[in-house]
Each structure stands twice: as C-alpha cells, then as structure tokens.
Steps between C-alpha positions, in 0.01 A plus 500: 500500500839385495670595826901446505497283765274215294879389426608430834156330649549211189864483557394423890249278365755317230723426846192382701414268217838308453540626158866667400345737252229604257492545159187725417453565078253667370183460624286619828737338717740725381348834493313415834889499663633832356200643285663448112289342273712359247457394134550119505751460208734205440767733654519419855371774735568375837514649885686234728367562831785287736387387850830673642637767241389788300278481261558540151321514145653345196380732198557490133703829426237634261209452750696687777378868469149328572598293763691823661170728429250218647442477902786258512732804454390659833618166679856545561518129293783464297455553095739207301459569156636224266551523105432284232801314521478409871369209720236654702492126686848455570489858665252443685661145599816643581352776721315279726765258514376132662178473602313198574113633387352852343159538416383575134228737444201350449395612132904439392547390131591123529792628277667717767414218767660261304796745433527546854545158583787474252635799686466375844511094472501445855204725611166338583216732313189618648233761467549828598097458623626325817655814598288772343164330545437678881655856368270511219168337667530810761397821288675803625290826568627576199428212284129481662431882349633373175273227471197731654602724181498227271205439651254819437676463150338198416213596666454784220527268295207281608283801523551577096380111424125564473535799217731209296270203574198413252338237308660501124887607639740126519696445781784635321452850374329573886866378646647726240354802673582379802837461461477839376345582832752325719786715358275813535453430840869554563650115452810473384437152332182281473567150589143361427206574389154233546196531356284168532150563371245194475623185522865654463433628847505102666862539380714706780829527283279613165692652262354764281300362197297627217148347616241756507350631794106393511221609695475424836901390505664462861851666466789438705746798447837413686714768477884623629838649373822619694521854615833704457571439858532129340234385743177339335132503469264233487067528538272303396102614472176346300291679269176370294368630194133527552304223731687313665336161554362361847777218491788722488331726750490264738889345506580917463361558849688175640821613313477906668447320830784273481732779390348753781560238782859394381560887500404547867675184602827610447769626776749387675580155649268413234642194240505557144248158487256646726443790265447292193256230736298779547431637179459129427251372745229751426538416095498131647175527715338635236606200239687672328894361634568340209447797287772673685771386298816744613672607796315837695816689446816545397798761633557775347761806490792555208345152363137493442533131617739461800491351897295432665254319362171436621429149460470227660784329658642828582572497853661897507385699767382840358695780613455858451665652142382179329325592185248246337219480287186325599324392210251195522343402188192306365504318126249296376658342221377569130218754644642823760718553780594803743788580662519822775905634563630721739845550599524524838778615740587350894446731769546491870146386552370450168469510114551810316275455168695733206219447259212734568291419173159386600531088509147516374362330186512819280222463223592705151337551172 
C-alpha cells in the first residue's frame, strides 16, 4: 500500500515542479507519501520531502515510537524527534537552508503555515496539491483493491437497510443502526451517515433528524466511512416505504438511466466534463436539468472527497487508477428527490463499478 519508493517518485516530482521542498503534516497528503497517519496536534509533525536531499520527518519526541512503528518506519526516512523546549520550525528552516518556494500540504493548520512563513521569510508558499495531485489521482493496484474492499463493505451495509427501514422509526435512530452497521462491516471510522426520507430526501447533504418516517416515504440512505487501510467508502441507494407514487417513479427511471449511461461512458481519453454532460443530458431531456443540482461525482481514495472531480469545467482526461463516484441526483424541492452512487474505478478500456448493490428502487415495509 505504501511501497518505499513513494518517497523518491514525489521527491522527482517536487524537482519537476520548481518547488525546493515539501512540508507534508498530518493529513492524507502525508500518509499517502510514507503511510503514517498522524494525530494532528499543535505539536508539529512534519516530513520535509527536499527536491534534491534526503528526506526527513520532524516528530515530537513523545509521538516517535508511533511514527517508528507506522509504514513510515520501513522508508529508510530519517526520524528528528524534537522536545518541548525546541523550535520544530527553525529546524526545519535550518535544514533546508535557502529556498525560494516549498509546497504546504493541503489540509495544513493555517497556524503551522503561518509559522512556516516566519521560519522561511523568503520562500514563496504553495500547495503541496500541485505536486501530489497526479500521484494520488492514479490508484495503485494496491490502492484500487483497497477501495474494491471498502467497497463490498459498504455494500453489506446497504443490504442490512431494508430490515432497519419502516414507517414509525425517525431518521435518526435508523442512522444509529447504521452506523452500528458501518463499523460491523469492518470500517475503521464512519465519516457520514444520510438518511433523507420525504421531503428531507430533496435535500442531498440531509443531516439526520428526528421526523418520523410515514407511509409511502422515499428514502435516500447515503452512506460511507474509512476502512483501516485509511481508504474510504461512499454509496448511495433509494428505498420507499410502501407505494411509491407515479411521480417519483417516473424521475427514478430517468435518474437509473442517467447514472447507467455516465457509468458506461467512462475510459480513457475521456474528460472529466464529458462524464458529468452525460449523466446530465438524459436528466435534461427528460425536464428534469434543473433538478440536478450537484456535480455527477466527486474523487475519492484516503479522502472521501478528493480529485478529480466530475463536473463541469473539468477538462482532465481520465486515465486509468482514477477513482470517482458517479452519482447524479434528482430533488424536487419541499416534496422527494433520488440520488443513485457508485464509486467507480478507471480501467484500460473502461469503468470498474465497486458497488454491486442493486441500483434499483428497493420497496420496504
């Protein structure tokens, strides 16, 4: 997952950008490069990754027997533990020396940014995402099973919904056995947990509320949590309690269209755009386009949200080992909505769905 020469590939890529250095805290910038996934404390945890240079990881000297027993101690990278009364910043400063421009990890604190640029008041600051961005879009063999894993996991999940689903249950204590079901199925940590029912469902970012579920409900249960490997989950499916009406019906068979014929569009030499048109011109012929309020799809891998996107604008050529969820949605404000997710993975001459659930409206109760 995290081979030992990840190290040398982004200090290559560090030189080819016109960097001097990055500074990767805490975060899945950082335990992309070597594999540790640190705590993000106020003490500065640090690897310095030098376009010409060894690499090296500043480390508070309590946090160094996990830093040594993570991945990042099978990577030859240099351990420099610091105490309490040390300046972690001036170390690293005085390491590196001059250097005209280093790239920041993307999620840094803006307390450590701005400590670095007390540090190092002549280098220009960027993000480390210029540099990383092509690594991390290209899943590994490796990182592809991951996600497949994370995958079926979520899958089980989806396949428990119908015994928790019923009229009388809120939103609430049904995503309270989910949850349960998420770490059950062998997540590490649940990042979210969605269940829209009614009118909630016209709402794609619905948090869990205490409305009751009511006879013949549409429910939109979007679902997904990290996986020990540190690489996530995300599905969406639909469920209705009872009859569903005609009206919904109707958008649902646009919506599993659009989401089958994104699906099959993607491959290589394909843009990111194109993907997300095509979902979008089937919702659109039907009149439903302005229902479709969201991108199709979002990257996804030790973030649940990461590149690329699929949206429009997005001129990225797919390439095989990107990762991606395709996810068109329908909301009719006030009323319903429906929303079908599958990740999906890049290959050589196609997309590799991850989520085998049936994309089927599943009727329960």
């Amino acid at each position: 997952m995290y081979p030992v020469t990840r190290i040398a590939r982004v200090r290559e890529a560090v030189a080819a950008s016109g960097l001097d250095a990055l500074l990767l805290t805490p975060g899945p910038d950082l335990r992309y490069v070597c594999g540790y996934d640190a705590h993000a404390l106020e003490r500065l945890t640090c690897l310095v990754v030098p376009a010409a240079g060894e690499a090296f990881m500043m480390v508070p000297r309590l946090e160094l027997p996990a830093a040594q027993a993570s991945p990042a101690g099978r990577t030859g990278v240099e351990f420099v533990p610091w105490d309490e009364t040390d300046d972690p910043y001036a170390v690293v400063a005085k390491r590196l020396g001059t250097v005209g421009a280093v790239g920041l990890a993307d999620r840094m604190w803006a307390m450590q940014s701005l400590r670095f640029r007390e540090a190092l008041p002549g280098a220009e600051q960027a993000l480390a995402g210029r540099v990383l961005r092509e690594l991390r879009m290209r899943k590994s063999p490796a990182e592809a099973a991951a996600l497949r894993a994370a995958g079926a996991a979520i899958d089980a999940v989806h396949e428990l919904v119908p015994s928790l689903l019923r009229a009388g249950r809120t939103e609430r204590q049904v995503g309270r056995d989910i949850a349960d079901a998420i770490m059950n199925a062998g997540h590490a940590t649940i990042d979210f947990v969605i269940v829209g029912s009614g009118p909630n469902s016209a709402s794609p970012h619905h948090e869990l509320s205490d409305r009751v579920i009511q006879p013949g409900d549409p429910v939109v249960v979007d679902i997904g949590g990290t996986m020990p490997s540190g690489y996530c989950s995300d599905s969406t499916r639909n469920y209705v309690v009872g009859e569903p009406g005609k009206e919904y019906l109707a958008y649902f068979e646009v919506l599993r269209r659009a989401q089958e014929v994104a699906c099959e569009f993607v491959k290589p030499g394909v843009t990111c755009e194109a993907v997300d048109a095509a979902a979008r011109e089937v919702i659109a012929d039907a009149g439903y386009g302005e229902y479709f309020i969201h991108r199709t799809g979002h990257g996804i891998g030790l973030e649940s949200h990461e590149e690329p996107y699929i949206v429009a604008g997005n001129t990225e050529l797919m390439a095989p080992g990107f990762a991606f969820s395709i996810e068109p949605g329908i909301y009719l404000p006030g009323r319903h909505g429906a929303r079908i997710e599958d990740i999906v993975i890049c290959g050589e001459s196609g997309g590799e769905r991850l989520n085998l659930t049936t994309r089927d409206l599943v009727v329960v109760g």
